[in-house]
N, CA, C and O of each residue as an XYZ file, in Angstrom:
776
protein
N     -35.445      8.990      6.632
C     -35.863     10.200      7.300
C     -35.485     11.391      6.432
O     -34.312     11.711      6.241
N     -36.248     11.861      6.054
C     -36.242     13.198      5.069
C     -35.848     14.596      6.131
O     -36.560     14.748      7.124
N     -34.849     15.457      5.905
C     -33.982     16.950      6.485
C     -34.419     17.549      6.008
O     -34.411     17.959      4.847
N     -35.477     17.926      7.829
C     -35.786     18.760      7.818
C     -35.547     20.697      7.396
O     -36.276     21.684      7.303
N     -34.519     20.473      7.293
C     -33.473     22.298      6.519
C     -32.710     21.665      5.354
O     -31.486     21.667      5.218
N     -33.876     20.970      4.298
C     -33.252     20.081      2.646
C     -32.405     21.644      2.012
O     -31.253     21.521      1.596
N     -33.014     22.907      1.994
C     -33.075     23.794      1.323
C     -31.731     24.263      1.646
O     -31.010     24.600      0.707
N     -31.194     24.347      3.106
C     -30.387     25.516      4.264
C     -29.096     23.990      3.625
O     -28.054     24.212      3.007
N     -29.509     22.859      3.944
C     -28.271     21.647      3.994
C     -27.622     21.678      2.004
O     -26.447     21.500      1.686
N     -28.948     21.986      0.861
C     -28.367     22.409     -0.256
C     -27.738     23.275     -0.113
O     -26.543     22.996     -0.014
N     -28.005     24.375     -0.042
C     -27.536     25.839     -0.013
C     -25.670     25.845      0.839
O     -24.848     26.721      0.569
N     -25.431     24.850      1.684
C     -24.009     24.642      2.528
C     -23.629     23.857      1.503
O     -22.425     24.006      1.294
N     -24.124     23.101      0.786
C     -23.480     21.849     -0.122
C     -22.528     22.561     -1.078
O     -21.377     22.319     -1.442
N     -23.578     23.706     -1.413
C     -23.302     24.292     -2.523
C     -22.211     25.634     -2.025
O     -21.497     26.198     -2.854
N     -22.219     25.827     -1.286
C     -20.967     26.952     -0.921
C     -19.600     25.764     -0.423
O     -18.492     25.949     -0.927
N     -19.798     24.610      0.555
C     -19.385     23.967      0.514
C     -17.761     23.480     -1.114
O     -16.546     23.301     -1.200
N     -18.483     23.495     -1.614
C     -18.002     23.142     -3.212
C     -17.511     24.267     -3.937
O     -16.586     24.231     -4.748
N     -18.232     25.354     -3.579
C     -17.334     26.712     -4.318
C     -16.366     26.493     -3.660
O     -15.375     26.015     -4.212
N     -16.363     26.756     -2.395
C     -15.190     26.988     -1.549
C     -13.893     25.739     -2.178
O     -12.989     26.249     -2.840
N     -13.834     24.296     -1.981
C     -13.537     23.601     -1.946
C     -12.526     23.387     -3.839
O     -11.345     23.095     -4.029
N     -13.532     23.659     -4.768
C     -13.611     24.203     -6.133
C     -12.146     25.572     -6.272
O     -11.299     25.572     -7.165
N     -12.240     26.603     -5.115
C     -11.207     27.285     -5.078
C     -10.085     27.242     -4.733
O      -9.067     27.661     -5.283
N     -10.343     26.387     -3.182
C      -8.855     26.578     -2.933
C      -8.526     24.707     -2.829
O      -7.812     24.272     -1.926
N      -9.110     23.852     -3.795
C      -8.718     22.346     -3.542
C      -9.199     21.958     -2.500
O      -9.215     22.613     -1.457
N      -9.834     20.393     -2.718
C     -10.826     19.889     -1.969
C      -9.532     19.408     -0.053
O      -9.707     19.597      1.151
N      -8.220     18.672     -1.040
C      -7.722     18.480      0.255
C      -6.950     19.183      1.350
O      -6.417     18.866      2.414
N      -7.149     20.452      0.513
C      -6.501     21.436      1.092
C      -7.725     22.186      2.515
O      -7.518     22.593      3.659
N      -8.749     22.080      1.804
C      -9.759     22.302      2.880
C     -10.020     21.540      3.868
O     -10.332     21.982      4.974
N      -9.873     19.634      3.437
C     -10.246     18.905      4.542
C      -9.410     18.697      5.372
O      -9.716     18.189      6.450
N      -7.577     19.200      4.926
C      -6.899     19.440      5.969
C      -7.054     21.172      6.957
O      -6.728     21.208      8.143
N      -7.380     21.962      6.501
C      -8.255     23.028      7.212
C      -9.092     22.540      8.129
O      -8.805     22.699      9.315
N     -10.415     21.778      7.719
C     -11.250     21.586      8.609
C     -10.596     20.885      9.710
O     -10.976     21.185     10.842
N      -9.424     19.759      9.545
C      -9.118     18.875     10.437
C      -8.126     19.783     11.686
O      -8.360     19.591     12.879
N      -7.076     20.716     11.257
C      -6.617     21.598     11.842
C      -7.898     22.583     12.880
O      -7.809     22.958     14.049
N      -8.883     22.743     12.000
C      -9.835     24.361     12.679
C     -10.386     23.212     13.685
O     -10.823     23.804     14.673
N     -10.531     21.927     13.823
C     -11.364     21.378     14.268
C     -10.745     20.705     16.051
O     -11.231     20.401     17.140
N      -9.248     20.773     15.291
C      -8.437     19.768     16.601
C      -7.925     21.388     17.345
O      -7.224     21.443     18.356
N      -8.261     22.182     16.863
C      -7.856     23.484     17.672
C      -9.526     23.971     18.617
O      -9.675     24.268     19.803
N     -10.205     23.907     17.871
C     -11.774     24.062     18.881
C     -11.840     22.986     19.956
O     -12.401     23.150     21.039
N     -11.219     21.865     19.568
C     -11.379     20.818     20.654
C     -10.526     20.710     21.762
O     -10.675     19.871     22.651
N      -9.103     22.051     21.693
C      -7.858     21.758     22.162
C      -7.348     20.633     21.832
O      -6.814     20.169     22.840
N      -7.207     19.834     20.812
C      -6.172     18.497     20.690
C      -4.816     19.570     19.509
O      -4.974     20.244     18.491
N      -3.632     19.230     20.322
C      -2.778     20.071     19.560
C      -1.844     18.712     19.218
O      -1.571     17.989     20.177
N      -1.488     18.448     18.269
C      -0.871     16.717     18.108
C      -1.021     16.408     16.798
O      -0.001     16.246     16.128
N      -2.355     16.264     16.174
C      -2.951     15.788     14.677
C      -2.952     14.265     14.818
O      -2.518     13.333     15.496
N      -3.747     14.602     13.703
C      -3.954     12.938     13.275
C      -4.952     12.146     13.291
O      -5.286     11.306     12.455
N      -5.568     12.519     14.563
C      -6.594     11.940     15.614
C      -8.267     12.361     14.700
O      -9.228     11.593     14.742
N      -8.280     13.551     14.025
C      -9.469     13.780     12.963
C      -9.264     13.991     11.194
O     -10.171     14.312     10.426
N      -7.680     13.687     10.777
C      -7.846     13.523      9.843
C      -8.246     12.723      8.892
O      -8.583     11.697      9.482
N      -8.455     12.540      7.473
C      -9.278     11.702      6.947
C      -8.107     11.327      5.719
O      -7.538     12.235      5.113
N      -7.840      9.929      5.450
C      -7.109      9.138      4.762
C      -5.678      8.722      5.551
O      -5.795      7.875      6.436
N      -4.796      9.080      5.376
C      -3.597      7.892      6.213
C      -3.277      8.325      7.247
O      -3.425      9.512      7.539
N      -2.891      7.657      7.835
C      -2.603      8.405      9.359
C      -1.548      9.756      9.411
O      -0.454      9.681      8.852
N      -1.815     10.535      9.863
C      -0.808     12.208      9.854
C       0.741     11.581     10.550
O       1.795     12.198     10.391
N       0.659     10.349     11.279
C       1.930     10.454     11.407
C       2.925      9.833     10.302
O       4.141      9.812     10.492
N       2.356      9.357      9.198
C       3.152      8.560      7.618
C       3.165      9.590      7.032
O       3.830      9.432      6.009
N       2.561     11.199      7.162
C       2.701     11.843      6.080
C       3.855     12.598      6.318
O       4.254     12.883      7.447
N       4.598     13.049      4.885
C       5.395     14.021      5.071
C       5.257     15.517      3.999
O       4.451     15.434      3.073
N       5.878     16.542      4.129
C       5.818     17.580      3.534
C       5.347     17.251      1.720
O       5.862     16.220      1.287
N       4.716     17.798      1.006
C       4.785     17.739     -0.724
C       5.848     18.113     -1.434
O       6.474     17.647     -2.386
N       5.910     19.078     -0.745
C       7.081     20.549     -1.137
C       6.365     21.539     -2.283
O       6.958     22.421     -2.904
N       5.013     21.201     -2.411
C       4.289     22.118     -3.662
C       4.349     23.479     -2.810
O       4.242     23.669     -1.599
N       4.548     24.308     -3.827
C       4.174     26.107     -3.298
C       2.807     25.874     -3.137
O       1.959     25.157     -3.667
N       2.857     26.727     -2.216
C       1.487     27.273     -1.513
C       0.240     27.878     -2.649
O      -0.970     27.733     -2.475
N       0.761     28.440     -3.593
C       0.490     29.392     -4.557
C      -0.317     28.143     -6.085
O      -1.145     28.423     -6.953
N       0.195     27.227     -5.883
C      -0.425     25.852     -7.024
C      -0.646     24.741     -5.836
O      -0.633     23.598     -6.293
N      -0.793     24.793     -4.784
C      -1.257     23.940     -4.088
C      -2.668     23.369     -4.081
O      -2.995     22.312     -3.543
N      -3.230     23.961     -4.554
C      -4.973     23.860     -4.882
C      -4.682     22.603     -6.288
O      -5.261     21.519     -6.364
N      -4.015     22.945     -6.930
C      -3.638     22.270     -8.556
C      -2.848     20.991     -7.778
O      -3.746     20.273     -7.339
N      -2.039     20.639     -7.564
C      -1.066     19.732     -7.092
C      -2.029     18.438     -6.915
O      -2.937     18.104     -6.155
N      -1.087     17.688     -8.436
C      -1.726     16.351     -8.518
C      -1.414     15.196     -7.208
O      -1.950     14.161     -6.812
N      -0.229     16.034     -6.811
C      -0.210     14.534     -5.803
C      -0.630     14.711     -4.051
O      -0.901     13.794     -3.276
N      -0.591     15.821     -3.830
C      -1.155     16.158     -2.516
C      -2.055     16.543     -2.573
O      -2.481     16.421     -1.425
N      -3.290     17.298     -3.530
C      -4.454     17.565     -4.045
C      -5.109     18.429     -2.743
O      -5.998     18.210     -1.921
N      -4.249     19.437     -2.997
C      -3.781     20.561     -2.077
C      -3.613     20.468     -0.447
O      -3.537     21.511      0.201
N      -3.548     19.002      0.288
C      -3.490     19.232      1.322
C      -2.001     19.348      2.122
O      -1.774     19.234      3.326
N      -1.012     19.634      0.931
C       0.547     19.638      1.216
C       0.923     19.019      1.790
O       1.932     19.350      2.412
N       0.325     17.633      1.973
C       1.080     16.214      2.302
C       0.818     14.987      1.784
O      -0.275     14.584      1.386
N       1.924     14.363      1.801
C       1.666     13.032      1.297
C       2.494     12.206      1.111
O       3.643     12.471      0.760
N       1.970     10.856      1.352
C       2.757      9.985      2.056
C       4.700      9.414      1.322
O       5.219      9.679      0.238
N       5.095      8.815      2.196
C       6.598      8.413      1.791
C       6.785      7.944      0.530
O       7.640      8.293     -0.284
N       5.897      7.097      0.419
C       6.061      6.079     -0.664
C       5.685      6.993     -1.705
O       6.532      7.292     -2.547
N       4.464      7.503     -1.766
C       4.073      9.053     -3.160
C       5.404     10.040     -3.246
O       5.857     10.218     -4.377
N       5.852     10.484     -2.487
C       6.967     11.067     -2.554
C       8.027     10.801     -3.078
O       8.773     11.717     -3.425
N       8.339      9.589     -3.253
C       9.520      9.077     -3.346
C       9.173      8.620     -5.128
O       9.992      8.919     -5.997
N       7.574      7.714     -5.542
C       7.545      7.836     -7.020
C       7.137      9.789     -7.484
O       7.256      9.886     -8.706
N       6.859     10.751     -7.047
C       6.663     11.508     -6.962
C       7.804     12.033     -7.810
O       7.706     12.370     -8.989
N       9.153     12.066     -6.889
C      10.671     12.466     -6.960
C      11.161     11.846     -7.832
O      12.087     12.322     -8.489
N      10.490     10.191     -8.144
C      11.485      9.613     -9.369
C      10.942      9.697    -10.706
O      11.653      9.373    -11.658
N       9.517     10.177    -10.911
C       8.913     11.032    -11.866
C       9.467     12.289    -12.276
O       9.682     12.886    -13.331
N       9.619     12.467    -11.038
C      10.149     13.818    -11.706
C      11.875     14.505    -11.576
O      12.367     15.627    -11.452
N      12.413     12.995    -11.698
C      14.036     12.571    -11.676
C      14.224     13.657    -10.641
O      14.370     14.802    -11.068
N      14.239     13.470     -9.473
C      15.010     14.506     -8.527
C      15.269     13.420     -7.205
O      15.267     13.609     -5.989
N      15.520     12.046     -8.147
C      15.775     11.033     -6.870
C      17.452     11.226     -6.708
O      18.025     11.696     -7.691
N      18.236     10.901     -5.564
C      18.900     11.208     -4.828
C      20.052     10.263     -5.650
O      19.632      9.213     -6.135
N      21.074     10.501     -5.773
C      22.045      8.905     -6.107
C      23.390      9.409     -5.313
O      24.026     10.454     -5.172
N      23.450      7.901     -4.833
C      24.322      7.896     -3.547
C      25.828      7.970     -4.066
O      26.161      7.661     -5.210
N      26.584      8.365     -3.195
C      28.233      8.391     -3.822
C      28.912      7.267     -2.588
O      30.099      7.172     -2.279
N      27.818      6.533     -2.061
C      28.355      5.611     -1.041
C      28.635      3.946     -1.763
O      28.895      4.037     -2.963
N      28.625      2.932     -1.393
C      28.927      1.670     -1.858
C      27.408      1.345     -2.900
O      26.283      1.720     -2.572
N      27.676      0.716     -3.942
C      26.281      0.313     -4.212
C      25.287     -0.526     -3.385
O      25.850     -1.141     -2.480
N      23.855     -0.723     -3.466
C      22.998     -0.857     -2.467
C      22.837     -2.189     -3.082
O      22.741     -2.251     -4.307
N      22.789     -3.494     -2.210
C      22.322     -4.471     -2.337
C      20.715     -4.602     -2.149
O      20.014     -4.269     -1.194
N      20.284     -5.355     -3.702
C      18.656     -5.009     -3.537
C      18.155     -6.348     -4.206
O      18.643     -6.524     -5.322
N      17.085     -7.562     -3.671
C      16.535     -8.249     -3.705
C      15.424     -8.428     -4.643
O      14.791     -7.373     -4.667
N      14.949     -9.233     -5.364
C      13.946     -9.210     -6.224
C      12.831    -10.418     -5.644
O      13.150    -11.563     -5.324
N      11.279     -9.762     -5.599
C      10.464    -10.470     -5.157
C       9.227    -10.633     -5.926
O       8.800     -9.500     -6.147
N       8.491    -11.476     -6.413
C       7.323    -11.825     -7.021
C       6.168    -11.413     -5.772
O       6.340    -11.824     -4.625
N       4.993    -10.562     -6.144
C       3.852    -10.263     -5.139
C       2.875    -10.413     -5.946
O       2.643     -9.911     -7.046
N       2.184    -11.324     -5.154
C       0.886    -11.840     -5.841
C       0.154    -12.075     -5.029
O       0.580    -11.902     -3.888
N      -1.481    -12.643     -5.202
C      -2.490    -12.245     -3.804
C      -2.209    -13.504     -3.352
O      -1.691    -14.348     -4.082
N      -2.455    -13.670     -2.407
C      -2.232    -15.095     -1.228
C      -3.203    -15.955     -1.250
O      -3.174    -17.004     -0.607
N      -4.564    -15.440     -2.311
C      -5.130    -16.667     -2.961
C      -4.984    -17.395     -3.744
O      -5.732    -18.305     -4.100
N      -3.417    -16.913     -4.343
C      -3.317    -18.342     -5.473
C      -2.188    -18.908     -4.790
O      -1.065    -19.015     -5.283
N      -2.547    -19.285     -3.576
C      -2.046    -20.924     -2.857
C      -3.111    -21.029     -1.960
O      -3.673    -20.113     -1.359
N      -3.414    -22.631     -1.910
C      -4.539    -23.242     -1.181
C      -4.379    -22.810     -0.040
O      -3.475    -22.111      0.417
N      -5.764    -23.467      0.686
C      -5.674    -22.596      2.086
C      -4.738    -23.814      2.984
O      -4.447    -23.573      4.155
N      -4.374    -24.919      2.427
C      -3.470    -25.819      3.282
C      -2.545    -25.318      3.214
O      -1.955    -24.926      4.220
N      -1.978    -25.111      1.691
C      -0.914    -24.338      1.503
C      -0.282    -23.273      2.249
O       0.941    -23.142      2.290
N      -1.248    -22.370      2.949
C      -1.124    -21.566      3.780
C      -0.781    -22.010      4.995
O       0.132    -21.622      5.724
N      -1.948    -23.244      5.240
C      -1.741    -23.780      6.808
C       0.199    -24.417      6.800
O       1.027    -24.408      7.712
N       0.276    -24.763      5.753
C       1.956    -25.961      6.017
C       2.785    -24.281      6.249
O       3.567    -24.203      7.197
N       2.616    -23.298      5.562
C       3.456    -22.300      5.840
C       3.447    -21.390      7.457
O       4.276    -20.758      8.113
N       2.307    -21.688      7.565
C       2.038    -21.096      8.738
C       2.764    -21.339     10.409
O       2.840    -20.718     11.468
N       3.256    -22.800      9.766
C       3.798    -23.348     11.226
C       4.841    -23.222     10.905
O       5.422    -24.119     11.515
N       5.826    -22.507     10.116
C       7.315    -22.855     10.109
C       7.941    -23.582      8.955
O       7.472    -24.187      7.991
N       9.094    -23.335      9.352
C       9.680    -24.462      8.271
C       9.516    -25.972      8.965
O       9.362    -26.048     10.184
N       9.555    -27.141      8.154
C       9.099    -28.548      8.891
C      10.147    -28.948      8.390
O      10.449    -28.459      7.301
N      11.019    -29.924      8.977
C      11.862    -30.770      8.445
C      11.571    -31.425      7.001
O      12.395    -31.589      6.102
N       9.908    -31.832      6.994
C       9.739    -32.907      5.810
C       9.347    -31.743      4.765
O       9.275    -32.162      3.610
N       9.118    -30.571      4.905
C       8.915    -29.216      3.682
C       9.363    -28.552      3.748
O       9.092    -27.729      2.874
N      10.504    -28.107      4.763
C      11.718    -26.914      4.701
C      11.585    -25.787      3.774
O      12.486    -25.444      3.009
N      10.590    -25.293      3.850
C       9.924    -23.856      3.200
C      10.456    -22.746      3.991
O       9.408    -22.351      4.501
N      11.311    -22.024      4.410
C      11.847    -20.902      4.745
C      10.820    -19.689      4.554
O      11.012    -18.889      3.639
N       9.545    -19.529      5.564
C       8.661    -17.914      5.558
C       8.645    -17.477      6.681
O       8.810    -18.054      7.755
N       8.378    -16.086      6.367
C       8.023    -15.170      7.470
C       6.482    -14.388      7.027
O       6.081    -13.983      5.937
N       5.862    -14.387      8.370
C       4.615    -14.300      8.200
C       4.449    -12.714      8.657
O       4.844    -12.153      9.679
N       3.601    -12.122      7.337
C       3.624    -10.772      7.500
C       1.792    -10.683      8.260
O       1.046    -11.543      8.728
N       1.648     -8.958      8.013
C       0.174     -8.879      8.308
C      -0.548     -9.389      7.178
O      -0.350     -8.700      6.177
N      -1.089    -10.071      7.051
C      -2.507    -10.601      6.510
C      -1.494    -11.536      5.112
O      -2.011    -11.799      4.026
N       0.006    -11.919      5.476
C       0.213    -12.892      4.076
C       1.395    -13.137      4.800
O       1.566    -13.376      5.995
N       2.448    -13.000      3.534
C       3.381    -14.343      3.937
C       4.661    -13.845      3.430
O       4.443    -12.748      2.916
N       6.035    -14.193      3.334
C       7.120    -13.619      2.619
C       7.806    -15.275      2.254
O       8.116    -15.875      3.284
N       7.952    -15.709      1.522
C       8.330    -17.377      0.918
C      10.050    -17.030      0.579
O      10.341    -15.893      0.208
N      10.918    -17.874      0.705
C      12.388    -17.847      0.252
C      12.177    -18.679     -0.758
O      11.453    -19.669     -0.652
N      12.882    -18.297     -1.983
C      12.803    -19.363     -3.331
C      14.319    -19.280     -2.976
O      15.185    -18.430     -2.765
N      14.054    -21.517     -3.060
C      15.433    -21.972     -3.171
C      15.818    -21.839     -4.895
O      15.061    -22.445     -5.653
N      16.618    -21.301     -5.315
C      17.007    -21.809     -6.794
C      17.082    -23.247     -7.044
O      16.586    -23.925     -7.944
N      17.956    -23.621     -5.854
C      18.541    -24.754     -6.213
C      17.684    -25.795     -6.318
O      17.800    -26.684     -7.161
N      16.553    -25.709     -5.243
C      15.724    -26.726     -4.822
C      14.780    -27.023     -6.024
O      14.442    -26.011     -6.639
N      14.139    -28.551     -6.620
C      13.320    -29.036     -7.547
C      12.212    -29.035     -7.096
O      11.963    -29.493     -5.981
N      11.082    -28.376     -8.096
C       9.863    -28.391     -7.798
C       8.938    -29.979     -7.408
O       7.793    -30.028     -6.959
N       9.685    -30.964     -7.682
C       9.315    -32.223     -6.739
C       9.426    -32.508     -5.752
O       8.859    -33.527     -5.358
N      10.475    -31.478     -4.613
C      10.699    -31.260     -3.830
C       9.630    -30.992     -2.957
O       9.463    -31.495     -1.846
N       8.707    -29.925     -3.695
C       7.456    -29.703     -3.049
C       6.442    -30.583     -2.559
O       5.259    -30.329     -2.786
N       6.823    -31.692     -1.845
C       5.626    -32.468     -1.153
C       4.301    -32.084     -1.114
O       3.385    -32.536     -1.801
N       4.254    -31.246     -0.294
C       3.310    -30.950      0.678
C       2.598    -30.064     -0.149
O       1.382    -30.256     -0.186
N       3.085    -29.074     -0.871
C       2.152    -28.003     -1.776
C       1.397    -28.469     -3.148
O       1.695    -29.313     -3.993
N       0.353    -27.616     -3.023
C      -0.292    -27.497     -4.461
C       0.431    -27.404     -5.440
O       1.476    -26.773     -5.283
N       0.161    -27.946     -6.674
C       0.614    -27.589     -8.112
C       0.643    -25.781     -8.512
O       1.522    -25.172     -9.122
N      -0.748    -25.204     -7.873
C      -0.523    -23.773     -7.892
C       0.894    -23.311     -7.340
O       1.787    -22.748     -7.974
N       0.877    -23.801     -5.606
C       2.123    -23.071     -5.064
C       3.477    -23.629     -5.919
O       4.476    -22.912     -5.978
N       3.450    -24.782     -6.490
C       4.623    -24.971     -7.225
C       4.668    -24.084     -8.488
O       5.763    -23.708     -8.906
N       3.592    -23.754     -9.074
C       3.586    -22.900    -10.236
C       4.260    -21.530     -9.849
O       5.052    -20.993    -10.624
N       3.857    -20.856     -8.372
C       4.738    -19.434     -8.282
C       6.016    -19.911     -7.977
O       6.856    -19.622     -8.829
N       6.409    -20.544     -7.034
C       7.823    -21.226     -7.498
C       8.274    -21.013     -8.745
O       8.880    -19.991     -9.068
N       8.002    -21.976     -9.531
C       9.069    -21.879    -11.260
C       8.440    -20.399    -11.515
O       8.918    -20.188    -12.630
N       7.795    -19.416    -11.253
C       7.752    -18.136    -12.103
C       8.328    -17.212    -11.196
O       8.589    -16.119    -11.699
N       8.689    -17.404     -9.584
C       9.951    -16.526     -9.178
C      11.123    -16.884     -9.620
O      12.068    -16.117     -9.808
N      11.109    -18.326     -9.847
C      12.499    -18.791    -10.407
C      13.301    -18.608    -11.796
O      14.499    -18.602    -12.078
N      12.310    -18.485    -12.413
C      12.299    -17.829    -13.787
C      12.479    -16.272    -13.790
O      13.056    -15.729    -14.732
N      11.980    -15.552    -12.727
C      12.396    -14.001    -12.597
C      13.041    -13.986    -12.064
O      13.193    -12.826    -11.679
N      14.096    -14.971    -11.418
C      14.812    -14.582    -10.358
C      14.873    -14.125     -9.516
O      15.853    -13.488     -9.130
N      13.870    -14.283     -8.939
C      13.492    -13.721     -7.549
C      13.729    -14.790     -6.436
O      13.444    -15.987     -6.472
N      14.346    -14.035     -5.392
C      14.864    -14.519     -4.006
C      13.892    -14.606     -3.224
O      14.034    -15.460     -2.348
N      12.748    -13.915     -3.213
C      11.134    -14.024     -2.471
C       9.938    -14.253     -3.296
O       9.941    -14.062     -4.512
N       8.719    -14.743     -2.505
C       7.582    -14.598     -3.355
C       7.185    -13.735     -2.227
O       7.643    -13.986     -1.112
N       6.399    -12.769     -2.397
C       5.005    -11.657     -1.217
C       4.367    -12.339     -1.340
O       4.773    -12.833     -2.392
N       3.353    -12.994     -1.011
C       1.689    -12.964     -1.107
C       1.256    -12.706      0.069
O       1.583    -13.142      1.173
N      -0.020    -11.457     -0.485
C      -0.746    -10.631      0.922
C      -2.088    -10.655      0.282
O      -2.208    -10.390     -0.914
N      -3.150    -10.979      1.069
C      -4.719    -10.939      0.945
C      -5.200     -9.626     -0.429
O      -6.058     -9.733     -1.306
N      -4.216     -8.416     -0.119
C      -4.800     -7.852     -1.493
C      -3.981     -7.373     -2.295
O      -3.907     -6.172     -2.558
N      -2.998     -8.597     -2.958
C      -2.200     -8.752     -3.975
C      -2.324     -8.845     -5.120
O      -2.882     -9.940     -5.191
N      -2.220     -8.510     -6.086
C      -2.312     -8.640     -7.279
C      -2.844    -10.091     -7.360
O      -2.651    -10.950     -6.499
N      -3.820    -10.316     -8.976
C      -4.293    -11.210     -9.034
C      -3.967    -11.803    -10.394
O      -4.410    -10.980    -11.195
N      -3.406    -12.834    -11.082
C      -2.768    -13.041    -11.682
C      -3.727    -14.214    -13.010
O      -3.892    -15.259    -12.380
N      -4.267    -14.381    -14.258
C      -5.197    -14.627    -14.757
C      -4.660    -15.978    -15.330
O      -5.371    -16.825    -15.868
N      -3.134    -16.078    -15.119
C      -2.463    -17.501    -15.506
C      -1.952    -18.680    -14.665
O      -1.293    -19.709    -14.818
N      -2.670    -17.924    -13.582
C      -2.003    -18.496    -12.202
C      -3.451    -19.151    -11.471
O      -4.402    -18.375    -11.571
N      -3.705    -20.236    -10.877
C      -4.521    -20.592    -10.666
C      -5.112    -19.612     -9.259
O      -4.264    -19.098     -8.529
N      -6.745    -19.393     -8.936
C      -6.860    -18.519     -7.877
C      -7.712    -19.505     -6.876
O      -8.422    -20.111     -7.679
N      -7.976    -19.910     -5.808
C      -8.622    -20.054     -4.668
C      -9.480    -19.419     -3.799
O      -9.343    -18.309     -3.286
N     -10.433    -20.264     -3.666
C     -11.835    -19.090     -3.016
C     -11.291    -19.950     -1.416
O     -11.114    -21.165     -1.502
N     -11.123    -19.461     -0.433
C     -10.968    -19.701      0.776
C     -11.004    -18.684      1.765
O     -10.845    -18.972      2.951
């Protein structure tokens, strides 16, 4: 269906983009989302903004004045925990504690297609007496305990793949494997269409 006002809908495109061009694109679409939840009376947020939910975001701390420029909030003076935090350690203003040192875990994350889809199913029910696999099942993957101790013949029940991330957390020393549906994909590691 061809619009009908092609000329009137260019002509907004194009002021649209100056505007947007001046004062930063996300700085406007948080404008519109504010001008918009105030015409509607919704006083709260969240409910019309566009990318993560308004309640994960927190302050940038960019001045108002380079907020249009600001690579990481891309002027809408927020953005999320996790940006913030490589944000802060980019730009060394991360925090160091004068409390006990922090005990911190090392985990291999890789996509949850390189273990079969049985592989998945034996994890899915638990640990079993006859495969004593220790997981916890996240949204859309899995969290695996690597025994050190335990021999990869041990692995009954699994694929040669799932034994392969085995010996390469074990080799990094890692206490977990991640695998989540959109995990990294690994070109030495065997992958599964399921």
């Amino acid at each position: 269906m061809q619009d009908p006002n092609q000329e009137e809908t260019a002509r907004g495109v194009d002021e649209i983009t100056s505007i947007c061009d001046q004062f930063g694109y996300g700085n406007v679409m948080d404008t519109a989302s504010t001008l918009w939840q105030q015409k509607l009376g919704i006083n709260g947020g969240g409910a019309n903004s566009v990318g993560p939910c308004i309640a994960s975001l927190v302050s940038c701390g960019c001045q108002s004045i380079v907020r249009k420029k600001c690579d990481w909030c891309a002027g809408t003076g927020k953005i999320t925990k996790r940006v913030k935090q490589a944000r802060d350690e980019a730009l060394g203003k991360v925090l160091k504690s004068n409390g006990p040192e922090r005990s911190m875990s090392r985990y291999l994350y890789a996509s949850l297609y390189h273990i079969s889809e049985k592989d998945n199913l034996n994890l899915r029910w638990g640990p079993d007496p006859a495969n004593d696999v220790t997981n916890y099942r996240i949204h859309n993957g899995v969290f695996i305990c690597v025994d050190q101790k335990r021999k990869l013949t041990e692995y009954k029940m699994y694929s040669q793949a799932f034994k392969d991330l085995i010996k390469i957390a074990k080799k990094l020393e890692c206490e977990y494997i991640k695998l989540h549906h959109d995990g990294p994909v690994y070109d030495d590691i065997t992958l599964f269409d399921w």
